[in-house]
C-alpha positions as CSV (number, residue, x, y, z in Angstrom):
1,X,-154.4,131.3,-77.2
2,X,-153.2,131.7,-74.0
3,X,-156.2,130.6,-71.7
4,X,-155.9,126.6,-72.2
5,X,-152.1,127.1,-70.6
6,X,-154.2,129.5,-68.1
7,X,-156.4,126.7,-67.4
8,X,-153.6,123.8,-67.2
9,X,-152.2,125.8,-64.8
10,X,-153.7,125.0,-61.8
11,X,-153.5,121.3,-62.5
12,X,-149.8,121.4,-63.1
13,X,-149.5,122.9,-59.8
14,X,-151.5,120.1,-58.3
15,X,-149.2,117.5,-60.0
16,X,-146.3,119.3,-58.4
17,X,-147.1,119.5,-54.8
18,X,-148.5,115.9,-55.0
19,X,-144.9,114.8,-56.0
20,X,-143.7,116.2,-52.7
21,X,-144.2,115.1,-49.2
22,X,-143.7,116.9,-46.2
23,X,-141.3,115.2,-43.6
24,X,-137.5,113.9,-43.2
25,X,-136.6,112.0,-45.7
26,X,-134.7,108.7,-43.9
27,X,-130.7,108.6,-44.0
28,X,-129.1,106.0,-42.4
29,X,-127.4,106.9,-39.0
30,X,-124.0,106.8,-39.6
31,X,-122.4,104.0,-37.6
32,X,-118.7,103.6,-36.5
33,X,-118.4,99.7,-38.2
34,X,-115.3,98.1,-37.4
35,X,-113.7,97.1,-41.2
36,X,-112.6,94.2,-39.5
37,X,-112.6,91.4,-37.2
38,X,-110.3,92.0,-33.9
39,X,-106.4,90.7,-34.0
40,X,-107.2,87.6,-32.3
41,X,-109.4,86.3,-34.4
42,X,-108.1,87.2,-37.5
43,X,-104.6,85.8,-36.1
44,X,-106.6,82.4,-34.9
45,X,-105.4,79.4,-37.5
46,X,-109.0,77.8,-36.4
47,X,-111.5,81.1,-37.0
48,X,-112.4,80.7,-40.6
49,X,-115.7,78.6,-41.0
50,X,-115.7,76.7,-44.1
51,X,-118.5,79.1,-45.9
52,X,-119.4,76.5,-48.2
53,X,-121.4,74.6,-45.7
54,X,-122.1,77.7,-43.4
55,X,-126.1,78.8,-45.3
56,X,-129.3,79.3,-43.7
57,X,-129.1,75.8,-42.4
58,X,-126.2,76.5,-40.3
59,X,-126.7,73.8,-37.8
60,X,-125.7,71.6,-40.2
61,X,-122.6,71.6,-39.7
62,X,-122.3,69.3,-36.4
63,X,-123.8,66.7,-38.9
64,X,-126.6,65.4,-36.4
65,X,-129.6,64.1,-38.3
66,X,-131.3,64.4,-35.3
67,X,-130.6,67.7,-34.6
68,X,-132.0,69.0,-37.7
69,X,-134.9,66.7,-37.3
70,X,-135.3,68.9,-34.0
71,X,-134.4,72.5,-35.2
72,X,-137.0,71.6,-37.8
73,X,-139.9,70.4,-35.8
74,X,-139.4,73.6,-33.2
75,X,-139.4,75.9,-36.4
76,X,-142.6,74.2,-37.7
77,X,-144.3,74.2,-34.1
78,X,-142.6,76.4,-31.6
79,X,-145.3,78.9,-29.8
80,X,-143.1,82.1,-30.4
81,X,-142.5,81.6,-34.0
82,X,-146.2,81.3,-34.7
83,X,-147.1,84.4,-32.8
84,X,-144.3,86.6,-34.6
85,X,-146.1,84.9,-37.9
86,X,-149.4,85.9,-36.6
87,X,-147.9,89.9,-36.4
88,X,-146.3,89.7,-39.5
89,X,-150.1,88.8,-40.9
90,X,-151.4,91.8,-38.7
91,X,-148.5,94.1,-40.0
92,X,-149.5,93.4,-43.7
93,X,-153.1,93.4,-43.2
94,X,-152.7,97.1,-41.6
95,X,-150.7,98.0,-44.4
96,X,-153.3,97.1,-46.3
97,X,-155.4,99.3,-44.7
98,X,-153.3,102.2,-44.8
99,X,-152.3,101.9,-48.7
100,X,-156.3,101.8,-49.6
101,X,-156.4,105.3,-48.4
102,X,-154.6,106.4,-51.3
103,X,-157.3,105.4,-53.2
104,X,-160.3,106.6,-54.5
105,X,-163.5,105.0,-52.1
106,X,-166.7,104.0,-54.1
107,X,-170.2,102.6,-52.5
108,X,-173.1,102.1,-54.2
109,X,-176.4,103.5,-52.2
110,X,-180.0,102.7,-52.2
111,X,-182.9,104.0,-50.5
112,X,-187.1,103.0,-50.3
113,X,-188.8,105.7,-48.6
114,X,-192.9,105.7,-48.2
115,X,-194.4,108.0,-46.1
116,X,-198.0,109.7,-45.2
117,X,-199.1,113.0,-44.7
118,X,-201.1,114.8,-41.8
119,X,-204.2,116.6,-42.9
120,X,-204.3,118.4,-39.8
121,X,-200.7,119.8,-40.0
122,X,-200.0,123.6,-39.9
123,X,-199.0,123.3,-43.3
124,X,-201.9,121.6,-45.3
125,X,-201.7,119.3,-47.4
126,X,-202.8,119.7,-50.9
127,X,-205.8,118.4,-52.2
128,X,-204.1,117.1,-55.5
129,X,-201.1,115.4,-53.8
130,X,-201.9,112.0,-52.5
131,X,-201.1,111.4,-48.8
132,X,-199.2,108.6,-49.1
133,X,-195.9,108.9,-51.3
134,X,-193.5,106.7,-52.0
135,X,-189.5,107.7,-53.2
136,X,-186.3,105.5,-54.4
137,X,-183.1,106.7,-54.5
138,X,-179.9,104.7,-55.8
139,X,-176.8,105.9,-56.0
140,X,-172.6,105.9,-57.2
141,X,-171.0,107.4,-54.7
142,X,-167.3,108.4,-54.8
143,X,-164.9,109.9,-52.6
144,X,-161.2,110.9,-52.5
145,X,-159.0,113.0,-50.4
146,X,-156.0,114.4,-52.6
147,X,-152.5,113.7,-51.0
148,X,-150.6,117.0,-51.5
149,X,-148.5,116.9,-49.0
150,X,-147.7,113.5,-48.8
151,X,-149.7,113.1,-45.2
152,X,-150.7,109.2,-46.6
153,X,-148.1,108.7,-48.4
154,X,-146.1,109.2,-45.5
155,X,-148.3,107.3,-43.2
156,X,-148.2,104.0,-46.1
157,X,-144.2,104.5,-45.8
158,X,-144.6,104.0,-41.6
159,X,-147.1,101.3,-41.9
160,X,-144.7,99.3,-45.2
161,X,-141.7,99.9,-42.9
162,X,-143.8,98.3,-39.8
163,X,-144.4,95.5,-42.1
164,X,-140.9,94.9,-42.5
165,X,-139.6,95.3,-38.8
166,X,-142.4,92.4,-37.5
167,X,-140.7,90.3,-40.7
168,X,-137.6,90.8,-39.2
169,X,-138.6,90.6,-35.9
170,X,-140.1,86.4,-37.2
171,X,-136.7,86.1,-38.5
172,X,-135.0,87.2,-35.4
173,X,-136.9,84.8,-33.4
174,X,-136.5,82.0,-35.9
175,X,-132.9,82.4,-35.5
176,X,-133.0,82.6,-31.3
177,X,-134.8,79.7,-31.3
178,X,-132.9,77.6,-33.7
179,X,-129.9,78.5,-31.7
180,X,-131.3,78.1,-28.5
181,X,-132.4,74.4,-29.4
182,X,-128.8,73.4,-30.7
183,X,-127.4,74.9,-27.4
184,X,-130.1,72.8,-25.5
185,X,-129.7,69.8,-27.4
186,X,-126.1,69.7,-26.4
187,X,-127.0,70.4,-23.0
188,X,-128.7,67.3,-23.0
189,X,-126.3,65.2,-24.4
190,X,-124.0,66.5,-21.6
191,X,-126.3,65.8,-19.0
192,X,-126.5,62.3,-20.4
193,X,-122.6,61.4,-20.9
194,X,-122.3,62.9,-17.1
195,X,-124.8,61.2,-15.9
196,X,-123.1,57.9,-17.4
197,X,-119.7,58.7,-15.4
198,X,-121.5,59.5,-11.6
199,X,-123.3,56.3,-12.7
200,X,-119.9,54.1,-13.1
201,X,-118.0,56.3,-10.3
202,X,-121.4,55.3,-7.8
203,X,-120.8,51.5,-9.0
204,X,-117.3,51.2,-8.2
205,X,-117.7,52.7,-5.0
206,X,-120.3,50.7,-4.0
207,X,-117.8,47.8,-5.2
208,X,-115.1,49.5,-2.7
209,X,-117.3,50.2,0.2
210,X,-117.9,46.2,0.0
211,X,-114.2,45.1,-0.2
212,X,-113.5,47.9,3.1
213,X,-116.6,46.0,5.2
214,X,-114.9,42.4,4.5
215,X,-111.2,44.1,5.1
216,X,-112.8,45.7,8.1
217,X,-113.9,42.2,9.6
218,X,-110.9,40.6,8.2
219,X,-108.7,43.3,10.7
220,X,-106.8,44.3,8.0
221,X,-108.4,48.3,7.7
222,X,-109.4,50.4,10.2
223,X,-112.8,51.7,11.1
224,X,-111.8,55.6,9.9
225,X,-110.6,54.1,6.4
226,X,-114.0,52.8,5.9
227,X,-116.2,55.3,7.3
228,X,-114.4,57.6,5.0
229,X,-115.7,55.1,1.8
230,X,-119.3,55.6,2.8
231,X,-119.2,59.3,3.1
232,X,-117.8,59.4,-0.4
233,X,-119.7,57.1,-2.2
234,X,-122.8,59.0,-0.3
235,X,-121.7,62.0,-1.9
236,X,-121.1,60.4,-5.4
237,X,-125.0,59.0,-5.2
238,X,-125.9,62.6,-4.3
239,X,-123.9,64.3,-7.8
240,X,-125.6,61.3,-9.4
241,X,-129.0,63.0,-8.0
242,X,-127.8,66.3,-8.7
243,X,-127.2,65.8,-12.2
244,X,-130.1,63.3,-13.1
245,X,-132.3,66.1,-12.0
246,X,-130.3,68.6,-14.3
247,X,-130.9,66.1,-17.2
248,X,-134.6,66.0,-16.8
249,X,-134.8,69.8,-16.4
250,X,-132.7,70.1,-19.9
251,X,-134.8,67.7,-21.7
252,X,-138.0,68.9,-20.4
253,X,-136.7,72.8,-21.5
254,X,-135.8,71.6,-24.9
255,X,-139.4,70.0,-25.2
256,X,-140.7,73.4,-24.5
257,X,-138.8,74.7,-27.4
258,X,-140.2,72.3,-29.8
259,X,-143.2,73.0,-29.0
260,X,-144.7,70.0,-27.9
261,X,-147.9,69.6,-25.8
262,X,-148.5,69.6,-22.7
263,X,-149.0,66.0,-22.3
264,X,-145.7,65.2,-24.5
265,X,-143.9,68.0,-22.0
266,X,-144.9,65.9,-19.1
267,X,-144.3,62.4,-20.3
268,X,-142.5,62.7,-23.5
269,X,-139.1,62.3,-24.4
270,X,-136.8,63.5,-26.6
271,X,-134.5,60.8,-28.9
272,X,-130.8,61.7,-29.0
273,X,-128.4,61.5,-32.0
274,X,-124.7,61.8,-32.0
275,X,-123.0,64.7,-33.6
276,X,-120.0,64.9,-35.9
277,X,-116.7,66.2,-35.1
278,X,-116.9,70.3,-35.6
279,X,-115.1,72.0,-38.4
280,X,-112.1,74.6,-37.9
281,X,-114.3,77.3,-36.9
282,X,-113.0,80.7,-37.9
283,X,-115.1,83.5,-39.2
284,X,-114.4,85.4,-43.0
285,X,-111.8,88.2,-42.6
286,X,-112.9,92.0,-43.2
287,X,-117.2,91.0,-43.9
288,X,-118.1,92.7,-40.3
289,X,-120.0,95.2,-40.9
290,X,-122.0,93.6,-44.1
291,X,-122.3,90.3,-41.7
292,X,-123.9,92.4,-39.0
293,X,-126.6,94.6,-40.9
294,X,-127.7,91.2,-42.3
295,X,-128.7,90.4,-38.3
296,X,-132.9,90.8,-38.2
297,X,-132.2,92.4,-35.0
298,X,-130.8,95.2,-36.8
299,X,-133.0,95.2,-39.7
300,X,-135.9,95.2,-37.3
301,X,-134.4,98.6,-35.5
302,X,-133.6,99.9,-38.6
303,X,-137.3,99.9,-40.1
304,X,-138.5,100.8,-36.5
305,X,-136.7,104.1,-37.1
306,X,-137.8,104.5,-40.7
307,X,-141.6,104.0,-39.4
308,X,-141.0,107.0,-36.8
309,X,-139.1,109.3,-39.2
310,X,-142.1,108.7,-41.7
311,X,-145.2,109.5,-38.8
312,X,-143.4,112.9,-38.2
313,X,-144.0,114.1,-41.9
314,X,-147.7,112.4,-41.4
315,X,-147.7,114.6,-38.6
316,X,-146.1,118.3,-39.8
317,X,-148.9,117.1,-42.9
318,X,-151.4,118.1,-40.2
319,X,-150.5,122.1,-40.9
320,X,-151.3,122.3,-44.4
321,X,-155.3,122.2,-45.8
322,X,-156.8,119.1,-47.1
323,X,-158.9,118.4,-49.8
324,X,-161.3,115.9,-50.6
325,X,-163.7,115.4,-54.1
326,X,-167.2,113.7,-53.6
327,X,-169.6,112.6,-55.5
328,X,-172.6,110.7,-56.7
329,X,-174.5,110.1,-59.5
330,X,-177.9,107.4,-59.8
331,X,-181.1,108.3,-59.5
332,X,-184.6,109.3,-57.6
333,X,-188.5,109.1,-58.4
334,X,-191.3,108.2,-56.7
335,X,-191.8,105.7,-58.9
336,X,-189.4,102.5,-59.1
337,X,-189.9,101.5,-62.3
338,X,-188.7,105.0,-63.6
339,X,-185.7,105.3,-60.8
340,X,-183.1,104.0,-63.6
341,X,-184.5,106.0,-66.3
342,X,-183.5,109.9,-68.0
343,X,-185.6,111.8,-66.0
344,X,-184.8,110.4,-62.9
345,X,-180.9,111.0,-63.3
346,X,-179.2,113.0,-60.5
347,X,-175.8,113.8,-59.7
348,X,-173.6,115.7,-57.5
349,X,-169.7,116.6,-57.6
350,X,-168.0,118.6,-54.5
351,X,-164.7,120.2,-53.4
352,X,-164.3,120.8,-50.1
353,X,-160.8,122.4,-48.3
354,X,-160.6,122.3,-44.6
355,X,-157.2,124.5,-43.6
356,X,-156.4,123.8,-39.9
357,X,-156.7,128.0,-37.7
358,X,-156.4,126.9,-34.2
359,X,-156.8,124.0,-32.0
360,X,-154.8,124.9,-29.0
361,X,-151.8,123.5,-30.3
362,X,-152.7,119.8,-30.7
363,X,-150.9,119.7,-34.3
364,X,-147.3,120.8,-33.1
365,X,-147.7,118.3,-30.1
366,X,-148.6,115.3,-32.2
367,X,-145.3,116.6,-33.9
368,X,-143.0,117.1,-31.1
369,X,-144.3,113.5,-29.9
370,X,-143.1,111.7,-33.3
371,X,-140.3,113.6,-33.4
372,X,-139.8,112.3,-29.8
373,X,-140.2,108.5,-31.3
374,X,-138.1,109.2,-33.8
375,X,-135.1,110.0,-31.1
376,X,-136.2,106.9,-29.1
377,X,-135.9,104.6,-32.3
378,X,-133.0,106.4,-33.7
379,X,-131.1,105.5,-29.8
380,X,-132.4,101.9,-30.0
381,X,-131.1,101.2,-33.0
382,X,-127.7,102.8,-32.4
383,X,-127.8,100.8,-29.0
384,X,-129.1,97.7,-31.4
385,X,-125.8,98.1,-33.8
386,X,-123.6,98.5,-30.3
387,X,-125.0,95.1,-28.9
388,X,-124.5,93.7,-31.8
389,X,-120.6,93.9,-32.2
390,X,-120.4,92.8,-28.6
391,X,-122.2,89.9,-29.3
392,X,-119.8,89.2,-32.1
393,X,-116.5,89.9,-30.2
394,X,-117.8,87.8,-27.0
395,X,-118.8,85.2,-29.4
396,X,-115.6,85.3,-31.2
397,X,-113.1,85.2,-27.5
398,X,-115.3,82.3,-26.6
399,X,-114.5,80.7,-29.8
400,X,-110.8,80.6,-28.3
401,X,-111.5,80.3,-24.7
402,X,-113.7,77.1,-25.2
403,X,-111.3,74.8,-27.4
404,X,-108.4,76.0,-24.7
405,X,-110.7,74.8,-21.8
406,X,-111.4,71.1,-23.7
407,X,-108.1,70.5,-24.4
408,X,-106.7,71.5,-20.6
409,X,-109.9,69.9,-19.1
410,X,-108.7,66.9,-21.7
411,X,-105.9,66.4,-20.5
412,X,-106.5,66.9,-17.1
413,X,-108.7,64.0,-17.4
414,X,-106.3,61.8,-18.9
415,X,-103.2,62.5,-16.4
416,X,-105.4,61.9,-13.8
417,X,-106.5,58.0,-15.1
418,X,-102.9,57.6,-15.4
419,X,-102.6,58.9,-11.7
420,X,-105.4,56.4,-10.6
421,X,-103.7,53.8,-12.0
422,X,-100.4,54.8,-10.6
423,X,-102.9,55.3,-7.1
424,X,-104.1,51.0,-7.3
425,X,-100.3,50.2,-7.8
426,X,-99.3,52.3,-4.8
427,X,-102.5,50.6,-2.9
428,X,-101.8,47.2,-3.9
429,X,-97.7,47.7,-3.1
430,X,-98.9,48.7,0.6
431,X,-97.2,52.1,0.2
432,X,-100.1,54.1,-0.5
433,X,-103.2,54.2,1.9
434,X,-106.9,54.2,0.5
435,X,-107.9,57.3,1.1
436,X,-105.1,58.5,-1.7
437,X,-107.0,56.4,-4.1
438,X,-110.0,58.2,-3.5
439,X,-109.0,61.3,-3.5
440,X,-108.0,60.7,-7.0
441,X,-111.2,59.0,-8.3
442,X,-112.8,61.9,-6.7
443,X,-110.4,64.5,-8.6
444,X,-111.1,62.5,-11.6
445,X,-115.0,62.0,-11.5
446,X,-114.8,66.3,-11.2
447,X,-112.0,65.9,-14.5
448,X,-114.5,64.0,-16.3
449,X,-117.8,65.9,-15.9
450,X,-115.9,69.3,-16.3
451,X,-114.5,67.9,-19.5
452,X,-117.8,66.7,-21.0
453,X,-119.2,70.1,-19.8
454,X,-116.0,71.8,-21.9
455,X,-117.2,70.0,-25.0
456,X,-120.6,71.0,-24.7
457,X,-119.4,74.7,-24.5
458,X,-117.5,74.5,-27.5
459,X,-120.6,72.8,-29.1
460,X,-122.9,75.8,-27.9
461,X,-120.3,79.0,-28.5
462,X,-120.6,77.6,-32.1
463,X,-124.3,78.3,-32.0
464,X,-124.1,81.4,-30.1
465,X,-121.5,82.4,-32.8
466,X,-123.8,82.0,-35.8
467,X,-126.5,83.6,-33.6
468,X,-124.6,86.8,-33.2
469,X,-123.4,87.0,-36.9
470,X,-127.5,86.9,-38.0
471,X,-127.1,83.2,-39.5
472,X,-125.2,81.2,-41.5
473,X,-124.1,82.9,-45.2
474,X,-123.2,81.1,-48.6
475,X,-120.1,80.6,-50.0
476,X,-118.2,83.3,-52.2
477,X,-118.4,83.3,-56.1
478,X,-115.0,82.2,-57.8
């Protein structure tokens, strides 16, 4: 009664070892994660962004219909989105690959064989047999290597978690580039509105310069007084060059982005729009650490690491024996009206163990290497998570540091129209020389495009603040 247990016993074995897997399991480095933002930010009235409106489409918020017209056509077309789609393809496709290895293989076989024999041979050919002969063969065939130790299930778990990192590394570059064209886009709208001021700045000094030649001839300025004119309004026309060649260059960048040809790179242009006032921009209290791991940077480091830990117990799988089952079963005869018939049947089942003696060490090396990876991935990522809260804490001190600059450069700007107008008065009252008034229109020109540059920081930390957080994120359930 005992020998069917006997029997089973084997199998069960079987069953058992093919549950395990050699290798490291993964466990998540532990990470030091900050439970919450820093002081400053917590403490800032303005760093809580209004979570409703802060999803995926996070550029939304500066409510430009252009801009999302933009962020949309360089997600759609952009040269470095479709090549990180074209690995995430190649990623599946290998682990494809790598998963049918866990299966069984079958091919079907067939063979026409017709031959002739020598009668001359040293081994004679029988009188009875004719010379020529003809043979067919077709065939099942089967094969299967059983996974005890967990050597493919292990190498599946690598090539899954390769999958994942190349998704994450799409995601990562879907979210640089968004980013990077809002930050553009505003650097082109700067470039235009400064481009506007050394424009009117250049017009009214060539207005002055006139007035000086007739005061000139008239006696009534001297010669210094309007050589001084020209030399400024020579260098106002040379910002105006300086900064119409900086607004070509950003439009021509944010083209790029979009991914535009290279005839529309050359001679196309890009339409502007007009964004809305921002929101009060202030970031959830105490979400850190759940904000950050949600950043495809770090999800693609993560699975980078989970790929390396698998590959070392694919590797240490090396040690044990493997086994593999073939087989075939169809049929032969010489005949191929009788190959598919009893008579003709043939079959073969085999077993076959190949247990690893010595090969000069080649197994623990291929170990010690992805054990090696493993420490490079597990560093990388740890280095990943580090980068990560910097990015966060400089986006979140720029956050600050940019609305301080726009309102000082602000009102800078505004005290010194006031002074410009105080300047003419001074001019026209004969108590103030020229040259005061154009030191002030040159103090204010420099007011003016530092200010519009001020706003298009604040514009672009708002950006570079959803960029570092891994996107925008929907609202809480109440």
């Amino acid at each position: 009664m005992y020998k069917p247990v006997l029997r089973l016993l084997p199998l069960s074995a079987a069953l058992f070892l093919a549950g395990c897997a050699v290798g490291p399991d993964y466990v998540r480095p532990s990470q030091l994660m900050s439970s919450a933002w820093s002081k400053a930010a917590a403490s800032d009235p303005e760093t809580v962004l209004p979570t409703d409106k802060a999803g995926e489409r996070w550029w939304s918020l500066y409510a430009d219909p252009v801009l999302d017209q933009l962020v949309e056509e360089a997600l759609a077309n952009n040269a470095d989105i479709q090549v990180a789609a074209a690995r995430v393809l190649e990623a599946r496709a290998v682990a494809g690959t790598v998963d049918a290895d866990l299966y069984p293989a079958l091919s079907a076989g067939y063979a026409a064989n017709r031959s002739k024999s020598t009668l001359l041979g040293s081994m004679p050919q029988p009188a009875d047999l004719p010379r020529i002969q003809n043979s067919y063969r077709a065939t099942l065939d089967a094969s299967y290597e059983i996974d005890l130790w967990g050597k493919l299930r292990r190498a599946s778990e690598a090539a899954r978690a390769d999958l994942f990192a190349a998704s994450a590394a799409r995601d990562a570059v879907r979210l640089s580039l968004s980013a990077g064209v809002a930050q553009q886009y505003f650097a082109l709208l700067a470039s235009d509105a400064q481009v506007k001021v050394a424009e009117r700045t250049a017009a009214s000094r060539v207005e002055t310069l006139k007035l000086f030649h007739q005061r000139l001839e008239a006696g009534v300025l001297s010669e210094f007084d309007l050589r001084r004119a020209e030399a400024e309004e020579a260098a106002t026309r040379s910002q105006l060059a300086a900064l119409l060649l900086e607004r070509e260059r950003a439009e021509t960048a944010l083209t790029v982005l979009l991914g535009r040809s290279p005839r529309e790179v050359l001679e196309g242009t890009v339409i502007r729009g007009t964004p809305g006032a921002l929101p009060p921009l202030t970031v959830p209290a105490g979400l850190p650490s759940d904000l950050l791991l949600r950043r495809p940077d770090l999800q693609e480091a993560e699975q980078k690491l989970i790929a390396a830990n698998a590959r070392i117990g694919a590797a240490r799988a090396q040690y044990f024996p493997s086994i593999g089952l073939t087989a075939y079963s169809g049929g032969e005869s010489v005949a191929f009206s009788k190959l598919f018939t009893g008579p003709a049947g043939i079959f073969s089942f085999v077993v076959s163990l190949a247990q690893p003696i010595w090969n000069a060490g080649r197994i623990g090396f291929a170990v010690d290497a992805a054990e090696a990876r493993r420490e490079q991935a597990l560093a990388q990522y740890k280095q990943a998570v580090a980068n990560a809260f910097k990015d966060v804490r400089d986006a979140l001190a720029a956050q600050t540091a940019v609305r301080a600059a726009l309102a000082a450069e602000t009102t800078r700007a505004l005290a010194l129209e006031k002074a410009l107008q105080a300047a003419h008065q001074r001019f026209d009252a004969g108590i103030a020389s020229r040259l005061d008034v154009l030191d002030v229109e040159r103090n204010l020109l420099a007011a003016e495009l530092a200010r519009i540059d001020a706003e298009r920081a604040q514009r672009a930390a708002l950006a570079g603040l959803f960029k570092a957080l891994g996107g925008g994120w929907p609202s809480s359930p109440t």
